[in-house]
C-alpha positions as CSV (number, residue, x, y, z in Angstrom):
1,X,-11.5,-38.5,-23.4
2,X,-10.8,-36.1,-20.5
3,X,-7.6,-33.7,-21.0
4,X,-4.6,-35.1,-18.4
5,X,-3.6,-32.4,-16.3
6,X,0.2,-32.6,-16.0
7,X,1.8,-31.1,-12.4
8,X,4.7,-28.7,-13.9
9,X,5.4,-27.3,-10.3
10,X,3.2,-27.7,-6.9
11,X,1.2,-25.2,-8.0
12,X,1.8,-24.9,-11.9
13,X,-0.5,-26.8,-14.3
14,X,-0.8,-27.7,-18.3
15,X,-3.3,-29.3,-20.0
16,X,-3.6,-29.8,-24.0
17,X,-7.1,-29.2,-24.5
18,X,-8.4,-30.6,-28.3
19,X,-11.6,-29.4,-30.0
20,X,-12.5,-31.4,-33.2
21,X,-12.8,-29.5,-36.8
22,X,-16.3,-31.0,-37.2
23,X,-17.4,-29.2,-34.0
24,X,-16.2,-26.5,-35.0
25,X,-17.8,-26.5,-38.4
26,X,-20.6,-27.1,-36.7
27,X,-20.9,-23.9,-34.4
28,X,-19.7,-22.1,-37.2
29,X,-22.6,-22.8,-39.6
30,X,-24.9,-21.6,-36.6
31,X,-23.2,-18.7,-35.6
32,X,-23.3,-17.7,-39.5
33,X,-27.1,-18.7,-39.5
34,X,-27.6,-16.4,-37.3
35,X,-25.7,-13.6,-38.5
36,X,-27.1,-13.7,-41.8
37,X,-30.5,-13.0,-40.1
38,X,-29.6,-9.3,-38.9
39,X,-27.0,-8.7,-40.8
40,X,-26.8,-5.9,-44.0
41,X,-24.5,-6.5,-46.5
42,X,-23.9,-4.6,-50.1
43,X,-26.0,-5.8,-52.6
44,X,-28.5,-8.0,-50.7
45,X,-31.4,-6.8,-48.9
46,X,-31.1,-7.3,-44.5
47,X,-30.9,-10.9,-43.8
48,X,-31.7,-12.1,-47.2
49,X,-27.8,-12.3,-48.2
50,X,-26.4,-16.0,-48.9
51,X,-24.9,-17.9,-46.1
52,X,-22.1,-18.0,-48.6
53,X,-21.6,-14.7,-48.8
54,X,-21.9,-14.4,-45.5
55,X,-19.2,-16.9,-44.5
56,X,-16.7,-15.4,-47.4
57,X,-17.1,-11.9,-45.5
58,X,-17.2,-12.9,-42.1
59,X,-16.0,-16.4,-41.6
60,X,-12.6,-15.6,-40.3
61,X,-13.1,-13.4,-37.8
62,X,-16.6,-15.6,-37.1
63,X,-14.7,-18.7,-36.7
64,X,-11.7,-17.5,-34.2
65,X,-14.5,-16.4,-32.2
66,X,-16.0,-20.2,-32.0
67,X,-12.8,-21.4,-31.5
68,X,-11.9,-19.1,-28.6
69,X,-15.8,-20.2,-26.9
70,X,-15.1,-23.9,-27.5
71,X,-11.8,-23.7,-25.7
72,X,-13.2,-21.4,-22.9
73,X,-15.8,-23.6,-22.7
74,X,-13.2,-27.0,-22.8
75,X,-11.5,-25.1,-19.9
76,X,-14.3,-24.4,-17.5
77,X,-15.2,-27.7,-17.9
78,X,-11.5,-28.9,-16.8
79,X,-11.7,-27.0,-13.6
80,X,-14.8,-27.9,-12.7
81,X,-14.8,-31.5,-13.2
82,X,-11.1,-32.0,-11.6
83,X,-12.3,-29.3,-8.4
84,X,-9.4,-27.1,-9.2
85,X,-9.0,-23.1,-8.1
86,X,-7.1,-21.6,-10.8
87,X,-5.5,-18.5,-10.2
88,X,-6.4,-15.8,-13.1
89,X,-6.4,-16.8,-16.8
90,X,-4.8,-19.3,-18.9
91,X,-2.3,-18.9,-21.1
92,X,-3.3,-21.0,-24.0
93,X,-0.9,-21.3,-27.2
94,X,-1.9,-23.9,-30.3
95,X,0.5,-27.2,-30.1
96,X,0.8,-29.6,-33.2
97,X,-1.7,-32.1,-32.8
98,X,-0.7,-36.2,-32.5
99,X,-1.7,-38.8,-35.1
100,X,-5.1,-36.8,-35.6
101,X,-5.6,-34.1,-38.6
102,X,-9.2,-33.6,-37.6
103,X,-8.6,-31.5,-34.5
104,X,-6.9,-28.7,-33.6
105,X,-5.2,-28.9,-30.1
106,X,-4.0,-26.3,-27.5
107,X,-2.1,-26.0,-24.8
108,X,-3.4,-24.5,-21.2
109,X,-0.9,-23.6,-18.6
110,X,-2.4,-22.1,-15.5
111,X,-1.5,-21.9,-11.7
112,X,-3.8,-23.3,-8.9
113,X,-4.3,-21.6,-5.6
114,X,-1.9,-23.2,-2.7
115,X,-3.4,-25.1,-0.3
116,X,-2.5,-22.9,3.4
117,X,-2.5,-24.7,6.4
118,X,-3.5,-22.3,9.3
119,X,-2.4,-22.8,13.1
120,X,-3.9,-22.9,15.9
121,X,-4.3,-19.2,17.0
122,X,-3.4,-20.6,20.5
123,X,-0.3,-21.8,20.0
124,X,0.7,-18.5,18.4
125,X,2.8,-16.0,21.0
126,X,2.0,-12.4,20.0
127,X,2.9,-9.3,21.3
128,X,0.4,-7.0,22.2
129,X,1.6,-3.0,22.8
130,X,-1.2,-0.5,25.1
131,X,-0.5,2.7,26.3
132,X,-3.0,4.6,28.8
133,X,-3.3,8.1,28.4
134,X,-2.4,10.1,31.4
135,X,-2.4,14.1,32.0
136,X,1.0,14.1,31.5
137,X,0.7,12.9,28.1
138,X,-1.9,15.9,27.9
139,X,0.9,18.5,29.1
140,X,3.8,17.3,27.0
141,X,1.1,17.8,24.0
142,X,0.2,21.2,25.1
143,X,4.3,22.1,25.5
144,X,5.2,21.0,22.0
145,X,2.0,23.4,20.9
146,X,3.4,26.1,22.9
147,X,6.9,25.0,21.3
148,X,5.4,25.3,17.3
149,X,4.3,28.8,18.5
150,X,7.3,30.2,19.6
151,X,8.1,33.9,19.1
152,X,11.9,34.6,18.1
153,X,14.1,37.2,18.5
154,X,17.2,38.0,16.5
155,X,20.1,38.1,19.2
156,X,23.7,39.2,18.3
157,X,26.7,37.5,20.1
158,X,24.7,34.6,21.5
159,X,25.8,31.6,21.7
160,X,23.2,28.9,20.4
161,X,21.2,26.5,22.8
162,X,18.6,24.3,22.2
163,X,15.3,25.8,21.1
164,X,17.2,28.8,19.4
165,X,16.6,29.1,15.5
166,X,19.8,29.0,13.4
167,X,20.0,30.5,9.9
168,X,23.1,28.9,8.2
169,X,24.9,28.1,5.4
170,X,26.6,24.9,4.6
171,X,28.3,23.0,1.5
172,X,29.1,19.2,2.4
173,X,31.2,16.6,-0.1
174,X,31.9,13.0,-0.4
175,X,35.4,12.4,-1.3
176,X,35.9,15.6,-2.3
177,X,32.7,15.4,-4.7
178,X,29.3,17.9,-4.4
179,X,25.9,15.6,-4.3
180,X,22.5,16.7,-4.6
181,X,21.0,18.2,-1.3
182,X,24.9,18.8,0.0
183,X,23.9,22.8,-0.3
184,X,22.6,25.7,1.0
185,X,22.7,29.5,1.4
186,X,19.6,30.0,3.9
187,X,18.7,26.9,5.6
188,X,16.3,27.3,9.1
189,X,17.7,25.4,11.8
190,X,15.9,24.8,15.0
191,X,18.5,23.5,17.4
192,X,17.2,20.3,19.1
193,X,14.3,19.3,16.9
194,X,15.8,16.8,15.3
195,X,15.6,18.2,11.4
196,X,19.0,17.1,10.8
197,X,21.1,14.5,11.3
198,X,22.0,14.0,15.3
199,X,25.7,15.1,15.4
200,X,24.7,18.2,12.5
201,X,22.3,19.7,15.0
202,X,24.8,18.8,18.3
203,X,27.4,20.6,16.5
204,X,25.7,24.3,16.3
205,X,25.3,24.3,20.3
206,X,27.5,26.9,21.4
207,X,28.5,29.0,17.9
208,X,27.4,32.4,17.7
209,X,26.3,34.4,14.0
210,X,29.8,34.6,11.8
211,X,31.0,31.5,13.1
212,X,32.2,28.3,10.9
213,X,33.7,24.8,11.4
214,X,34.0,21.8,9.8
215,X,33.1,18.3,10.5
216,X,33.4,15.1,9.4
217,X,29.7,13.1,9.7
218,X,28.4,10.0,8.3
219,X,25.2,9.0,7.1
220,X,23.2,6.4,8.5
221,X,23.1,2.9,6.8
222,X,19.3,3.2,7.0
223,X,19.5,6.8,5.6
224,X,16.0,8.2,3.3
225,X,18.5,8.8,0.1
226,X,19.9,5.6,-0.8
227,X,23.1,7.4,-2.7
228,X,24.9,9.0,0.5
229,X,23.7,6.3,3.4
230,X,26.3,4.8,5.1
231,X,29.0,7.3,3.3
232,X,31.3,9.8,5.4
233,X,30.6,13.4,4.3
234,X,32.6,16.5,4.9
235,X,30.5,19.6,5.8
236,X,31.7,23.2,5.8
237,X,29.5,25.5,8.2
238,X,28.3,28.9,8.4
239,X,25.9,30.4,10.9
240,X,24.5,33.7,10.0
241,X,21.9,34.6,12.2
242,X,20.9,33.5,15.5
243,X,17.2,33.8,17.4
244,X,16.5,33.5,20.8
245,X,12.9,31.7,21.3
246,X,10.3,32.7,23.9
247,X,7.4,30.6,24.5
248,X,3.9,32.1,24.8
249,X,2.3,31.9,28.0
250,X,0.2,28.7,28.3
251,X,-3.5,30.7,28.8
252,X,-6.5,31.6,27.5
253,X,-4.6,33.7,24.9
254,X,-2.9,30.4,23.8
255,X,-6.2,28.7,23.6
256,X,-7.3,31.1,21.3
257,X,-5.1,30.4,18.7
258,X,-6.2,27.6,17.7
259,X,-10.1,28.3,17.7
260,X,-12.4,31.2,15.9
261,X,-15.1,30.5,19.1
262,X,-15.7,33.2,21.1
263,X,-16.0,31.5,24.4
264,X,-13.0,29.1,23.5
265,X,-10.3,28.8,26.4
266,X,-8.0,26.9,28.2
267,X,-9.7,24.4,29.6
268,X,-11.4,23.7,26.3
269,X,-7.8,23.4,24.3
270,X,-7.0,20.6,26.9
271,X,-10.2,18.9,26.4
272,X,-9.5,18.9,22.4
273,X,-6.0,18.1,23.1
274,X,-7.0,14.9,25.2
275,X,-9.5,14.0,22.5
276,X,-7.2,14.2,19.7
277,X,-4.6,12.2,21.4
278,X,-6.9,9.7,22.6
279,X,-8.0,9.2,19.0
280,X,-4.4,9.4,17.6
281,X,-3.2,6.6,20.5
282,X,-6.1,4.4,19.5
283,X,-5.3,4.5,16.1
284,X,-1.2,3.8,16.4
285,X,-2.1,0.9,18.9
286,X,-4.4,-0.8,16.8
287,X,-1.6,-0.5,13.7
288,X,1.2,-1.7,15.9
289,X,-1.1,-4.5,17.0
290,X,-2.4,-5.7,13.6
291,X,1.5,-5.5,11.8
292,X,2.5,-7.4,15.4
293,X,-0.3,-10.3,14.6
294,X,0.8,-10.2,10.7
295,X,4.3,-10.0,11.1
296,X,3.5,-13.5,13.4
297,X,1.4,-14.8,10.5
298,X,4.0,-14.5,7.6
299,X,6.2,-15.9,10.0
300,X,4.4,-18.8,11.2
301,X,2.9,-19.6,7.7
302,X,4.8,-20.8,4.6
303,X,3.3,-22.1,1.4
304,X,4.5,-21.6,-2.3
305,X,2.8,-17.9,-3.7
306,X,1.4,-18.4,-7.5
307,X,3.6,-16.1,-9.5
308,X,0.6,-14.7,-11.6
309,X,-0.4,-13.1,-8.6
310,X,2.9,-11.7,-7.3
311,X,3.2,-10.2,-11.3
312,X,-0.4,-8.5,-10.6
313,X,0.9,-6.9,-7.5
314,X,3.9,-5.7,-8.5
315,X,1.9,-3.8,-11.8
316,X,-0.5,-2.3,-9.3
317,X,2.2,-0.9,-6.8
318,X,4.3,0.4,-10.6
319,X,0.8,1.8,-11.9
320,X,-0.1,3.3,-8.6
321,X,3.6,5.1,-8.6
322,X,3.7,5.9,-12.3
323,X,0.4,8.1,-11.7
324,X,2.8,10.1,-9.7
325,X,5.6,10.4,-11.4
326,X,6.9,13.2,-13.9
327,X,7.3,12.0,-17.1
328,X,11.1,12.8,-16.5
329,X,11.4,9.8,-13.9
330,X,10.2,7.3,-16.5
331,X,13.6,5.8,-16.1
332,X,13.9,5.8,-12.5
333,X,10.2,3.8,-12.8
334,X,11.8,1.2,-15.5
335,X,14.5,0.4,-12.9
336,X,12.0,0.3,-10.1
337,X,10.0,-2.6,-11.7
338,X,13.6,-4.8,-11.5
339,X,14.2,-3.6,-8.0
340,X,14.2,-6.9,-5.8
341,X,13.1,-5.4,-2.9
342,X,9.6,-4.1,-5.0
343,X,9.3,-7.9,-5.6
344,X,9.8,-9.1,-2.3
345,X,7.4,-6.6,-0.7
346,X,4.8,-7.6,-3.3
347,X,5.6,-11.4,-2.2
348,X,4.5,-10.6,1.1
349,X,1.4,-8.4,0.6
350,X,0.0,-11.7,-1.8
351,X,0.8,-13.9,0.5
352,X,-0.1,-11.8,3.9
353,X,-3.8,-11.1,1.6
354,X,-4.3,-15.1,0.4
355,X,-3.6,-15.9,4.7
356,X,-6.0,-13.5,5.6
357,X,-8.8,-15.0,3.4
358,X,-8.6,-18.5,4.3
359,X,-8.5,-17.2,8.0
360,X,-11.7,-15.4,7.5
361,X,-13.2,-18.4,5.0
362,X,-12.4,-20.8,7.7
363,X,-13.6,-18.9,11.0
364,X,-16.8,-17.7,9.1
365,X,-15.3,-14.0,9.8
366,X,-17.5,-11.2,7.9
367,X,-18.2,-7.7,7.5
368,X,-21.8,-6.2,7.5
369,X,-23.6,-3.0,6.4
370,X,-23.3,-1.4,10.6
371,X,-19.9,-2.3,10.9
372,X,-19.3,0.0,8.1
373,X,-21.9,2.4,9.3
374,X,-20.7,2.7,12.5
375,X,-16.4,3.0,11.4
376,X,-17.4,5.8,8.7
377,X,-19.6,7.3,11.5
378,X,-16.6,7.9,13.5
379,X,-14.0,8.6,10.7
380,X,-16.4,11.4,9.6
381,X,-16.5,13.4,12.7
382,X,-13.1,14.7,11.1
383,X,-14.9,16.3,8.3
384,X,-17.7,19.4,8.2
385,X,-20.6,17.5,6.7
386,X,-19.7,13.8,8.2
387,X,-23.9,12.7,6.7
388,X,-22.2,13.7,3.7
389,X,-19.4,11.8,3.9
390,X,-21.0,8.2,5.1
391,X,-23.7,8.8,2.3
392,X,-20.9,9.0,0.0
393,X,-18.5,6.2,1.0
394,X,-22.3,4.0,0.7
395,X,-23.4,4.8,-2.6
396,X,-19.9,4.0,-4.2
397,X,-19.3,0.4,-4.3
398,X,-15.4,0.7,-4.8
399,X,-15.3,2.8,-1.7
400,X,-17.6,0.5,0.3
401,X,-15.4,-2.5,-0.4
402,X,-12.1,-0.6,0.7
403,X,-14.0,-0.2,3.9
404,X,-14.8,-3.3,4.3
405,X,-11.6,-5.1,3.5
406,X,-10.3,-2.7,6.3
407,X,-12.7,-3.4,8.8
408,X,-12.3,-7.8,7.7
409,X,-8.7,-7.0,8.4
410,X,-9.5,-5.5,12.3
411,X,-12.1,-8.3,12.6
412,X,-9.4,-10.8,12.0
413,X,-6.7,-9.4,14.0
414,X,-9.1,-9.1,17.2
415,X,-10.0,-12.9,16.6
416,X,-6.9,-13.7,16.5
417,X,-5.6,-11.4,19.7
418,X,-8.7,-13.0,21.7
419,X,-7.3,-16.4,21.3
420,X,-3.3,-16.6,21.0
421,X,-0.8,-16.5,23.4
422,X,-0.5,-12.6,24.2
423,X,2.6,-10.8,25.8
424,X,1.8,-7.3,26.7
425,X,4.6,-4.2,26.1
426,X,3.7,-0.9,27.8
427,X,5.1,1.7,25.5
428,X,5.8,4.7,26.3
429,X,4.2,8.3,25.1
430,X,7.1,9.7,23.4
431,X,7.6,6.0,22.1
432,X,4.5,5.6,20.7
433,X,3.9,9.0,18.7
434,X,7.3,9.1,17.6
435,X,9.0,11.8,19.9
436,X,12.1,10.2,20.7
């Protein structure tokens, strides 16, 4: 009699799968047959031992692994003749059996795969971001260059302005309390790059070397360290040294800074400069673009997310970060692993990866051997020896696959962008590479 497969959840499952003794008496006696074939044991010459002895020195172990077959084998036949998609591996435990002494039963809980019902790409509204480059973009590139080459000049009694560099001191509290990072003798300030926190930097404008103040700031909610954001902090200033900046003349000279070629000029920089930021601009817009036509996706797309698999993400994402951890921040990794928003961010990243397959199952999207080519072609123009480099991302399968999964991922985003209903933002350069 078939096992009955009982529905603990939409996607949960359990099954009590039963194997009889006298089968696996049976597949004992052969799998001890066999043994005692090839098998020396003390005393008796190779394969010339009793099956007797045999089965007293290696029936325990012999038989746990028949019964661990039988019921892999019980399983497999389960999914396949009920057409089920089970998600991992069982977990099978041994349940008392019912009014029958001659078999030994087990229990098989599992999940299934959810059954994801995509829409129609046309009725989805996306939002599509562009950008053209323009020669301005080129010259605001070439100023912040000439900026990150400044010379500076120690100037007493000057009063600071932006684009000076500030060497200070400070020592900030929260209610009345030190933290870590609230410190420092020597810190290098320059005034209106946006190091520090807005109002920080605002507040050195106009003090000259010897001068202190205090001010009363607060951190932003969304602040990197969790332990001061959104907290009012009192800092305690000191500026010791003020330098005036001078820019470097925007020439051949310049040029040559950031070449060893012996020909290398202006006109060259700009043309690597418009390059560069072509390549960077193409590379942010198709980001913005795919996380615009996920973010729709997740949004659009709801369906019940097997835990087993949100438990396998969450172990890769604490393995990936425990390999770079200090054995010190053990603790802090323990703490991580509870952390609901590791959990929810796993949640999404199963779900986002199970919507992206039946996408590409369904639309007969694939990836083959040029589209790989032809993306580590162009990725390797960054590197000395780019033959090199393709040769090795093509003889190492792990590597090949990342590749691909990346380039499946671009491949279904453009699919989808060619068909749904597409708004278009224009964003702006400073916007875009994260100058403002």
């Amino acid at each position: 009699m078939q096992p009955i497969i009982e529905s603990l959840s939409s996607l949960k499952r359990r099954a009590v799968l039963k194997i009889s003794n006298s089968c696996i008496e049976d597949e004992l006696e052969k799998e001890l047959l066999s043994l005692s074939r090839n098998t020396k044991i003390s005393g008796f010459r190779p394969g010339k031992a009793p099956i007797s002895v045999v089965k007293r020195t290696y029936g325990h172990n012999v038989r746990q692994d028949v019964v661990t077959k039988l019921l892999s084998n019980s399983f497999d036949q389960l999914v396949k003749e009920n057409n089920l998609f089970v998600v991992g591996y069982p977990n099978i435990i041994p349940v008392d059996s019912i009014n029958n002494s001659d078999e030994l039963c087990f229990a098989a809980e599992f999940e299934i795969y959810p059954e994801i019902s995509i829409p129609s790409f046309e009725s989805l509204d996306i939002k599509r971001y562009r950008h053209n480059l323009t020669e301005e973009d080129v010259k605001k590139t070439l100023a912040i260059l000439q900026k990150q080459r400044s010379v500076f000049e120690k100037k007493d009694d000057h009063c600071a302005e932006i684009g000076d560099k500030i060497i200070l001191s400070y020592n900030a509290t929260i209610d009345g309390v030190s933290f870590e990072g609230g410190s420092s003798e020597s810190l290098s300030v320059i005034v209106g790059n946006n190091q520090l926190l807005p109002d920080f930097e605002n507040s050195l404008i106009g003090m000259r070397e010897g001068d202190s103040k205090e001010l009363d700031l607060k951190f932003p909610d969304t602040y990197h360290d969790s332990k001061v954001a959104g907290k009012e902090a009192k800092f305690s200033i000191t500026v010791k040294e003020v330098f005036v900046g001078t820019l470097p003349d925007l020439d051949d000279n310049f040029a040559k800074l950031f070449s060893n070629e012996d020909n290398f000029n202006l006109e060259k920089l700009e043309e690597n400069v418009k390059s560069s930021i072509e390549r960077e601009i193409g590379i942010r817009l198709k980001n913005l673009n795919k996380d615009s036509v996920m973010g729709v996706l997740l949004k659009n797309i709801e369906f019940e997310i097997p835990e087993v698999l949100i438990r396998n993400e969450m172990q890769l994402r604490l393995n990936s970060l425990k390999s770079r951890l200090k054995d010190g921040n053990i603790k802090d990794l323990e703490s991580l692993s509870k952390d609901i928003l590791l959990e929810e961010e796993s949640k999404k990243m199963v779900k986002l990866g199970l919507i992206m397959s039946e996408i590409a199952k369904n639309n007969d999207i694939k990836v083959d051997d040029e589209q790989i080519l032809s993306y580590l072609n162009n990725f390797a123009k960054n590197y000395e020896d780019p033959e090199k480099f393709v040769s090795h991302y093509m003889a190492d399968s792990n590597k090949k696959s990342e590749v691909a999964a990346l380039i499946l991922e671009n491949n279904i985003v453009d699919h989808i962008l060619s068909r749904a209903n597409i708004s278009e933002e224009e964003l702006t350069f400073e916007n875009l590479m994260g100058l403002e």
